[in-house]
Backbone as numpy.savetxt, mean C-alpha at the origin, in Angstrom:
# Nx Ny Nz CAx CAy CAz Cx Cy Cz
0.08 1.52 11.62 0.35 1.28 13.03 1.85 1.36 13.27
2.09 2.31 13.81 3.97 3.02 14.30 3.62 2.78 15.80
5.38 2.66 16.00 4.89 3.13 17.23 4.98 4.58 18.08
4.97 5.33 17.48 4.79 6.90 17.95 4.53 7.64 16.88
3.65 8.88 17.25 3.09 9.48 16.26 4.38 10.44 15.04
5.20 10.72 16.07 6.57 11.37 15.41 7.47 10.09 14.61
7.03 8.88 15.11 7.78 8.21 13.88 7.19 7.87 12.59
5.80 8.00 12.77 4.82 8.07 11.67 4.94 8.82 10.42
5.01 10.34 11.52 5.53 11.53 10.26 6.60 11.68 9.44
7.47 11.29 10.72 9.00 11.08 9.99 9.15 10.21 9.15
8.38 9.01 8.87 8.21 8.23 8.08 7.98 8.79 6.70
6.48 9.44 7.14 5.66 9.99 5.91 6.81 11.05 5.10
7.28 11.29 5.99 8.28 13.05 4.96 9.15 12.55 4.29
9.88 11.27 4.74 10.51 10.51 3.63 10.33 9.95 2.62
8.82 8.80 2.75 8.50 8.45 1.98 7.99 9.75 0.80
7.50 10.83 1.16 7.08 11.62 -0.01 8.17 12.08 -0.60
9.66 12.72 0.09 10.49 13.31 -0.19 10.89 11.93 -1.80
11.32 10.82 -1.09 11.69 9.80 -2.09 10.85 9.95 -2.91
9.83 9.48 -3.05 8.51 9.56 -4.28 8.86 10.87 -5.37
9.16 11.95 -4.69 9.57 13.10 -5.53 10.88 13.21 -6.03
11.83 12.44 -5.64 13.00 12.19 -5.32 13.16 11.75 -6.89
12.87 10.57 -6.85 13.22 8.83 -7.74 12.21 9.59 -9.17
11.59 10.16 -9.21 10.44 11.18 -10.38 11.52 11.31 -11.32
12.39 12.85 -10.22 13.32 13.25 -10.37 14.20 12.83 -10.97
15.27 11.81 -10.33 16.19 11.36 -10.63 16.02 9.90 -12.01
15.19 9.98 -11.70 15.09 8.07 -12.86 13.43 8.61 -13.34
13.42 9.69 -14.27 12.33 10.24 -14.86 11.74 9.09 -15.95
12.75 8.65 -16.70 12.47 7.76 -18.14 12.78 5.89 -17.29
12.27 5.90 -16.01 12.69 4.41 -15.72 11.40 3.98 -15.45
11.12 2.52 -15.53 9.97 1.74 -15.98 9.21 1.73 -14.47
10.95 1.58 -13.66 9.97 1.36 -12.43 9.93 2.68 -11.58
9.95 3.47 -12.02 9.71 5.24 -11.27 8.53 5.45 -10.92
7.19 4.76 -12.14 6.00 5.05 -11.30 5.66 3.96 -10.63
6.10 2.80 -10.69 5.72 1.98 -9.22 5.68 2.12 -8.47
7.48 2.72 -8.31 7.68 2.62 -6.56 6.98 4.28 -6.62
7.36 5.03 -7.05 6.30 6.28 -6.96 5.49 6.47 -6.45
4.40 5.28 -7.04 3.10 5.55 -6.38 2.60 5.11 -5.06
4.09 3.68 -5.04 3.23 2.80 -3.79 3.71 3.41 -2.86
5.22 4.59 -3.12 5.76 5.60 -1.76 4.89 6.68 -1.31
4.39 6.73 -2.35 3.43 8.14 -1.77 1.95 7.63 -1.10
1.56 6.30 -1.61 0.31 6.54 -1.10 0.59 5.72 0.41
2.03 4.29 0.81 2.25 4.66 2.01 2.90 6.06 2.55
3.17 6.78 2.31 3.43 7.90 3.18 2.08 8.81 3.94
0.88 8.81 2.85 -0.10 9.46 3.27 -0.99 8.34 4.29
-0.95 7.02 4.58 -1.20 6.16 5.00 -0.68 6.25 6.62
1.01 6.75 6.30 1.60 6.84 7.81 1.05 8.27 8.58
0.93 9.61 7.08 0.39 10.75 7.78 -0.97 11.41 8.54
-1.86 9.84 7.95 -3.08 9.72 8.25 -3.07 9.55 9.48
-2.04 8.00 10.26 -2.10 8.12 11.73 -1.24 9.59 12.21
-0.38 9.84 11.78 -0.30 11.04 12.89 -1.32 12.18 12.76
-1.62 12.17 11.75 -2.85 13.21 12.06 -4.24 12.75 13.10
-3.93 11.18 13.10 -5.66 11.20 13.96 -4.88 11.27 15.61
-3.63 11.47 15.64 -3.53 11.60 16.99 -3.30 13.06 17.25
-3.07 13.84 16.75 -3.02 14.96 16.55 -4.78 15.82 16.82
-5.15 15.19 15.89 -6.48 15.88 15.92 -7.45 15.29 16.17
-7.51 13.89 16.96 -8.35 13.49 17.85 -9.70 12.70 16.69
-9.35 13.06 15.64 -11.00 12.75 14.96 -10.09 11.43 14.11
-11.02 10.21 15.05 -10.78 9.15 14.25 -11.53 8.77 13.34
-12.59 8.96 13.06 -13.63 8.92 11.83 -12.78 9.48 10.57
-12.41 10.89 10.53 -11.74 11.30 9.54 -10.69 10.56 8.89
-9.52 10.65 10.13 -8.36 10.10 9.42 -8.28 8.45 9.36
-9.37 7.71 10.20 -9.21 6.56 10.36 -9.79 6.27 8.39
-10.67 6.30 8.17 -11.03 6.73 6.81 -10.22 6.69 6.06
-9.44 8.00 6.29 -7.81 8.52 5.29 -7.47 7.09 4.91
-6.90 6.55 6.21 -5.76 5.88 6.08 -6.71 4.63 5.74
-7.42 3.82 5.50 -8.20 2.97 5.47 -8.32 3.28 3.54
-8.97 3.91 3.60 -8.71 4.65 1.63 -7.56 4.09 0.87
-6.62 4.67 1.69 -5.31 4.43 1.25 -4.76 3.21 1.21
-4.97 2.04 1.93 -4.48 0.49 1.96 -5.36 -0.18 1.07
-6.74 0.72 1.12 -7.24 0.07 0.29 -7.51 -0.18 -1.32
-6.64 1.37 -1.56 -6.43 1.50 -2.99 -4.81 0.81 -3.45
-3.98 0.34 -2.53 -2.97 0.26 -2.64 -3.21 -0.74 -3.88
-3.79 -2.30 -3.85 -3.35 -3.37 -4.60 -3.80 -3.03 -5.74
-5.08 -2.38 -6.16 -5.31 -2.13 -7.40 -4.62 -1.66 -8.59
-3.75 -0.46 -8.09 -2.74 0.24 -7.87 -1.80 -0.29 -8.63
-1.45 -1.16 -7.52 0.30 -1.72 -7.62 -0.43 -2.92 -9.63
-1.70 -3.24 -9.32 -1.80 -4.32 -10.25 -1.72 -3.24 -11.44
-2.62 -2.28 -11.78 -2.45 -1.44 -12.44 -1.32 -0.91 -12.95
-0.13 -0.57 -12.51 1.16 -0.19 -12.52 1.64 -1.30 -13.19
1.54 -2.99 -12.77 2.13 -3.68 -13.16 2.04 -4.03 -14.86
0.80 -3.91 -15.13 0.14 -4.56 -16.13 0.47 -3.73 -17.93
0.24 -2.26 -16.93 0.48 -1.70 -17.98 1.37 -1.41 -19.12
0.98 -1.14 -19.96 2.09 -0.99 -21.21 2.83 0.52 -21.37
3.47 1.11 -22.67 3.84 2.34 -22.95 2.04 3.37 -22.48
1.25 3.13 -23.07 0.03 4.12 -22.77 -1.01 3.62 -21.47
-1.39 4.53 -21.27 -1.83 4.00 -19.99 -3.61 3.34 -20.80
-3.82 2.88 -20.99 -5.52 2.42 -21.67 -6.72 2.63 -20.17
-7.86 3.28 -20.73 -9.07 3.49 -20.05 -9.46 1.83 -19.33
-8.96 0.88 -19.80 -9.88 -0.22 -19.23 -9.44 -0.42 -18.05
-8.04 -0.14 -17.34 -7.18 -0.56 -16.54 -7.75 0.46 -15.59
-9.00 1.07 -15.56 -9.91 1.41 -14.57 -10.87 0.79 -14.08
-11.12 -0.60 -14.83 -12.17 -1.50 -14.53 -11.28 -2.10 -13.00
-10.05 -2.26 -12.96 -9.59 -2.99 -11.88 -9.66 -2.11 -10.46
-10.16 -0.92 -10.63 -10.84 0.13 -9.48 -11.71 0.05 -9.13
-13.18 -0.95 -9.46 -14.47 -1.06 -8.96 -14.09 -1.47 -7.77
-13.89 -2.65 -7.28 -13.93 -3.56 -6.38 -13.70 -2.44 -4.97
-12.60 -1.47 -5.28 -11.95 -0.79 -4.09 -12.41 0.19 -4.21
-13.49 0.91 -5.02 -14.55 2.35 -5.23 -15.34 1.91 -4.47
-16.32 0.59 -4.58 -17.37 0.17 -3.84 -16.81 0.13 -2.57
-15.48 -0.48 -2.23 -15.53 -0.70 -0.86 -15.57 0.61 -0.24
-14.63 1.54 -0.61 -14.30 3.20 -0.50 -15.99 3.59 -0.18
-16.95 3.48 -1.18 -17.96 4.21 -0.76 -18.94 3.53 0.26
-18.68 2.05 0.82 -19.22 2.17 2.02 -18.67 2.53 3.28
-17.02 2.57 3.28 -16.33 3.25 4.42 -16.81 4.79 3.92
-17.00 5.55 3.37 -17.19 7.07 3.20 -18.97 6.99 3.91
-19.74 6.29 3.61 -21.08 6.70 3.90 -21.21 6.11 4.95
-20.69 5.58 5.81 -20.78 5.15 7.09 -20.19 5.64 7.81
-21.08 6.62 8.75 -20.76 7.88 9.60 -19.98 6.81 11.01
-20.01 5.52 11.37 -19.74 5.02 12.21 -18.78 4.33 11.91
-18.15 4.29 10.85 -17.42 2.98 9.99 -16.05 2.96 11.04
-15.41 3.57 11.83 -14.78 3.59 12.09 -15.04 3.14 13.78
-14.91 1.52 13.83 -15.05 1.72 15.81 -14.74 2.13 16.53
-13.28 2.07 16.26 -12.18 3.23 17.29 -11.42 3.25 16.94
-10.29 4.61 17.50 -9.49 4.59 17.14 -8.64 5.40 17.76
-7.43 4.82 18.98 -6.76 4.94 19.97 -5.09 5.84 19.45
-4.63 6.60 20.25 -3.38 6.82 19.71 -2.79 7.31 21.01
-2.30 5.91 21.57 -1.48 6.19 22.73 -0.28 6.28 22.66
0.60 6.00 23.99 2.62 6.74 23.92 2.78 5.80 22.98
2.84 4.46 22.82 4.01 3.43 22.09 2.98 3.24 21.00
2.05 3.45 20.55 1.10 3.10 19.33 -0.14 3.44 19.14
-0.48 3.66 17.64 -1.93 4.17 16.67 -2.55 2.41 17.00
-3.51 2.51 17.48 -4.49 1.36 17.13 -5.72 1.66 16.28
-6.33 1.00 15.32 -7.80 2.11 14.22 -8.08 0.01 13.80
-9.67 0.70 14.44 -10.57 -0.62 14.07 -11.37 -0.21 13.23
-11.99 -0.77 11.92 -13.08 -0.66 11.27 -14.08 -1.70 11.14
-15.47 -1.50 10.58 -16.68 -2.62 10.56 -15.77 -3.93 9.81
-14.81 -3.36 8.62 -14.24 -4.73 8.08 -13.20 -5.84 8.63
-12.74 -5.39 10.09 -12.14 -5.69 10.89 -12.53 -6.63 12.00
-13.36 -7.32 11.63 -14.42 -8.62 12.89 -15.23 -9.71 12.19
-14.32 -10.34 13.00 -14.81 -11.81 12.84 -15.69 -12.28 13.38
-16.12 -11.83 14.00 -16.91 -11.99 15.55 -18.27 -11.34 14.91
-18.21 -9.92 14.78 -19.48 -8.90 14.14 -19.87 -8.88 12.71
-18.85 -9.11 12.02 -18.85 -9.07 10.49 -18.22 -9.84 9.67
-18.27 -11.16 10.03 -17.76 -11.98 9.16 -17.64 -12.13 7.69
-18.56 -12.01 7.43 -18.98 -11.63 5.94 -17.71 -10.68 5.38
-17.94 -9.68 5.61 -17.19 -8.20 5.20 -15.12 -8.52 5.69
-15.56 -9.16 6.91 -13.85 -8.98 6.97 -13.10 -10.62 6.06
-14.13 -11.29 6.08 -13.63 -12.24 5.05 -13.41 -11.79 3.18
-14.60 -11.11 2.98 -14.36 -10.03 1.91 -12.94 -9.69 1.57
-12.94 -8.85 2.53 -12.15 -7.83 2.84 -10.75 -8.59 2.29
-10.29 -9.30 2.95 -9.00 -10.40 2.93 -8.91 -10.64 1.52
-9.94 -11.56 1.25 -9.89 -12.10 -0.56 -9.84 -11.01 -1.44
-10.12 -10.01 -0.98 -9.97 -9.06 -2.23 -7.82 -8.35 -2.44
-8.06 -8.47 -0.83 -6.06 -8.33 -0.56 -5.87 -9.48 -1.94
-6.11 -10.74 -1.20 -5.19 -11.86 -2.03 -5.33 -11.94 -3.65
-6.85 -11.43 -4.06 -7.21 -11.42 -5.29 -5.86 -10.65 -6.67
-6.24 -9.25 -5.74 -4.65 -8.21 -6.61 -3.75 -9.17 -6.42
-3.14 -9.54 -5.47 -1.63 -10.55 -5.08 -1.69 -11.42 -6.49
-2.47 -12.19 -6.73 -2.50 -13.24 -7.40 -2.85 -12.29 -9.00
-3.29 -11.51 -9.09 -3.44 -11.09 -10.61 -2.51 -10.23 -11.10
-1.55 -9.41 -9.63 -0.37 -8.40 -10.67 1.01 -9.70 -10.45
0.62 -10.90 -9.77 2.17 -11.93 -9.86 1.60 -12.75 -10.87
0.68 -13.10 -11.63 0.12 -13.55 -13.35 0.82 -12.56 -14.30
0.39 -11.41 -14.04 0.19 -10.60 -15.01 2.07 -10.16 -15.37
2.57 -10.30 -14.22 4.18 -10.38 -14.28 5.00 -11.55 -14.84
4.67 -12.78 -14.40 5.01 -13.94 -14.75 4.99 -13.76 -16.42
3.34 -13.76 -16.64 3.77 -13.50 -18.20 4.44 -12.76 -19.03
4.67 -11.50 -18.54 5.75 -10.32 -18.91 6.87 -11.18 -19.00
7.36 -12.04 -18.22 8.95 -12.21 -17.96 9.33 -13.46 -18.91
7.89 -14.24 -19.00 8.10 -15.12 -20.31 8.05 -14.41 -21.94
7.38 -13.45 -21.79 7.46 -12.69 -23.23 8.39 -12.33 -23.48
8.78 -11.73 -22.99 9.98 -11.20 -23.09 11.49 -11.38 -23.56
12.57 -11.20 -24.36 13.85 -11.61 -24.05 14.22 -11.16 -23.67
14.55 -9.73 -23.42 15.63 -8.87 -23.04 15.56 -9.24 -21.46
16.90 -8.91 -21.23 16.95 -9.56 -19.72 16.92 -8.18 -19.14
16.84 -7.33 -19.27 16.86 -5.97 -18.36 15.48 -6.09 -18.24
14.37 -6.67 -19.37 12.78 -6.59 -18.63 12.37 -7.47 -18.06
13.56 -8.76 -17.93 13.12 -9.61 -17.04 13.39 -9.01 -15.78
14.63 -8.44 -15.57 15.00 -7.81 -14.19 14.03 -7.34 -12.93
13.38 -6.48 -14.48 12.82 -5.25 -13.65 11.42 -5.62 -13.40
11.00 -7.03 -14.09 9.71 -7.51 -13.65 9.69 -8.28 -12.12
11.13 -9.38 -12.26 11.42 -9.51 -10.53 11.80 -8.99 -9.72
12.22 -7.50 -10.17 12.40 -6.21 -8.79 10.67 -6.41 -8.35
9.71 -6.20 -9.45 8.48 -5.83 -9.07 7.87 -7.27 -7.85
8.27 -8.24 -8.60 7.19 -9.21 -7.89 8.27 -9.74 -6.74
9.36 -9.33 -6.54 9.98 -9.44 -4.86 9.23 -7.97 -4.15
8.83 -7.07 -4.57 8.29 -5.84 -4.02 6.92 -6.32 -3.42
6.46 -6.73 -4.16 5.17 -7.12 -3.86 4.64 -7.36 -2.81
5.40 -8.29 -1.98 4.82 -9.28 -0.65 4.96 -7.93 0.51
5.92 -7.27 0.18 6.56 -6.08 1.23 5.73 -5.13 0.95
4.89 -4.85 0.16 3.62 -4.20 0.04 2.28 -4.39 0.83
1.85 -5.66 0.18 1.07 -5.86 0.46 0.73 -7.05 1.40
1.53 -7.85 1.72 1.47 -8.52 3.17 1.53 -8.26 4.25
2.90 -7.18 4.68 2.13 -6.46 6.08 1.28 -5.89 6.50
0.22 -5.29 5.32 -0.94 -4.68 5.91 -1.55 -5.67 6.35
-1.96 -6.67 5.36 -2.62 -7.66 5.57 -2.84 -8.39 6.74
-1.74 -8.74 7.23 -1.74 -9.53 8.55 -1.69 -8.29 9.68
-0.81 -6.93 9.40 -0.53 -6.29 10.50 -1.94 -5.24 10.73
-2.53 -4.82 9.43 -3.69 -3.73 9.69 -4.90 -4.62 9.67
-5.02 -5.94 9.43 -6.27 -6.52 8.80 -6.53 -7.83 9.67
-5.45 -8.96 9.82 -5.89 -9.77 10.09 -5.85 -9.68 11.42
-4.44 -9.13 12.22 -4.43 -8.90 13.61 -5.61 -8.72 14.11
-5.87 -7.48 13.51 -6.57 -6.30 14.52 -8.19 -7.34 14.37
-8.63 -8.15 13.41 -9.75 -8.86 13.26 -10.26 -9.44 14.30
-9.29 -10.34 14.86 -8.84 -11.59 16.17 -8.37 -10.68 17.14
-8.76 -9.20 17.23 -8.41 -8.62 18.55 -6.76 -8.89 18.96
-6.27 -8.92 18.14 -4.87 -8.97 18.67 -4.04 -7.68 17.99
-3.25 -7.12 19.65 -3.14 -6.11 19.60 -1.43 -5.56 19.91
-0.95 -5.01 19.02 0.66 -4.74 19.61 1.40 -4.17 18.49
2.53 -2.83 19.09 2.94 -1.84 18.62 3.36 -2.63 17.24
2.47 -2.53 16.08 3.37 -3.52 14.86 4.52 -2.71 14.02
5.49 -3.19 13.52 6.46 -2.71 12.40 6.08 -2.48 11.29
4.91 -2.28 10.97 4.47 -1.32 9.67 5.05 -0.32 9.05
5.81 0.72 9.85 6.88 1.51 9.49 8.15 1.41 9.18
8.95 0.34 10.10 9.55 0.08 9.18 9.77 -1.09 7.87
8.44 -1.83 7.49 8.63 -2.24 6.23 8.22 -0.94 4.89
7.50 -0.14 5.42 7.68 0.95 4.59 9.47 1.10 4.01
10.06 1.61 5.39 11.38 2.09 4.95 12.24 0.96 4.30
11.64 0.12 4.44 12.72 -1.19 3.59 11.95 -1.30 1.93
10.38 -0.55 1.88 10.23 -0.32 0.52 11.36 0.67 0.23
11.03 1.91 0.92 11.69 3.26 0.27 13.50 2.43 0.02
13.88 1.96 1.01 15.13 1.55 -0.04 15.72 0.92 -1.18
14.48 -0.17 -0.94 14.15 -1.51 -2.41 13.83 -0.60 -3.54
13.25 0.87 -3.22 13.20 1.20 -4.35 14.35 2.19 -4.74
15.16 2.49 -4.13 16.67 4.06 -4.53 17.56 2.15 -5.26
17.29 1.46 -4.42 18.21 0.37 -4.52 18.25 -0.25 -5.89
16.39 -0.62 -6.42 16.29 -1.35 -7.74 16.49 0.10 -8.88
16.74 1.26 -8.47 16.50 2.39 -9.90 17.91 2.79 -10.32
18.78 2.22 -9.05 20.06 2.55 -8.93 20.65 1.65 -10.15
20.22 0.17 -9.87 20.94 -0.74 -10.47 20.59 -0.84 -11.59
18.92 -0.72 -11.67 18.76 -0.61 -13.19 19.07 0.43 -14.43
19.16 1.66 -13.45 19.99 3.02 -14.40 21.52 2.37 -14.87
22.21 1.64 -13.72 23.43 1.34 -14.13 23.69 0.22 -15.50
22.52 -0.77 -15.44 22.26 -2.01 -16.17 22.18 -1.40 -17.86
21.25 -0.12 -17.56 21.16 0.55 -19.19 22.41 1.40 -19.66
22.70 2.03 -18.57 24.40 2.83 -19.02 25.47 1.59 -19.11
């Protein structure tokens, strides 16, 4: 939710440009595929709304972008947890957000509406009501908070294992990243829109305050190892 469809995109071309960017530049850095991944998959998140205003089909892109927030925490926990190899099990933490994925995909209606006027994208889904679907949008929430609480464990203990203070660093770059991830959706795509409350939100730019947290933490930590 931007508030214009051109700030959406402009959003999105940055966030991908960076994502390809930081690859680039900080190839051998720990946190390259973090912020990596969580830039690219908000960017396709922001390109999702300009495309449903663009092309009118909110089913499609409402979907897109719905996919995309919803794979975010698994994601980010995944990223966190992992070691030098990536291990097959650290796909078990993808059920929860496959199942949800395949009832937004098979539900030709899943999407209630989805508005894209001058000052703002508005996109409601079935998991979005308190009122109609309590069940599901309460779901919905605990599964946000669930990742929150298992990639800030799964960090905590990293930072006690650890001595070297460059991996303590780079474990509290991660878990100050965190909330700026995954709390504005939460309240701005999820809980708002639940309680019918409605208004042009800053979703875009906490994106751009990721994309800098991340040139910002690869900067300092390239400098920390030279």
């Amino acid at each position: 939710m931007c508030f214009t469809p051109k700030i959406s995109l402009a959003t999105a071309i940055i966030e991908f440009f960076t994502s390809a960017w930081i690859c680039y530049r900080f190839p051998k850095s720990k946190l390259t595929s973090f912020f990596a991944v969580i830039l690219f998959f908000l960017a396709t998140y922001q390109f999702s709304e300009f495309m449903l205003c663009i092309s009118n089909d909110a089913q499609l892109w409402g979907k897109v972008g719905f996919i995309t927030y919803t794979l975010i925490p698994p994601v980010i926990t995944i990223f966190s947890i992992k070691e030098k190899k990536f291990k097959k099990e650290y796909f078990l933490f993808l059920i929860p957000s496959l199942i949800i994925i395949l009832i937004a995909v098979l539900d030709k209606n899943f999407i209630t509406y989805g508005i894209c006027n001058t000052l703002f994208v508005s996109i409601k889904n079935k998991f979005y009501s308190f009122d109609n679907a309590p069940f599901l949008t309460v779901s919905y929430i605990e599964y946000y908070f669930l990742y929150i609480s298992l990639t800030t464990v799964y960090l905590y203990r990293k930072i006690k294992n650890t001595k070297l203070e460059k991996e303590k660093y780079i474990y509290y770059l991660m878990i100050a990243t965190i909330p700026l991830v995954i709390v504005p959706p939460l309240i701005l795509i999820i809980i708002f829109p639940a309680f019918n409350i409605r208004f042009p939100s800053i979703y875009c730019h906490f994106a751009m305050i990721i994309t800098l947290t991340a040139i910002i933490s690869l900067y300092y930590e390239n400098k920390i190892k030279n």
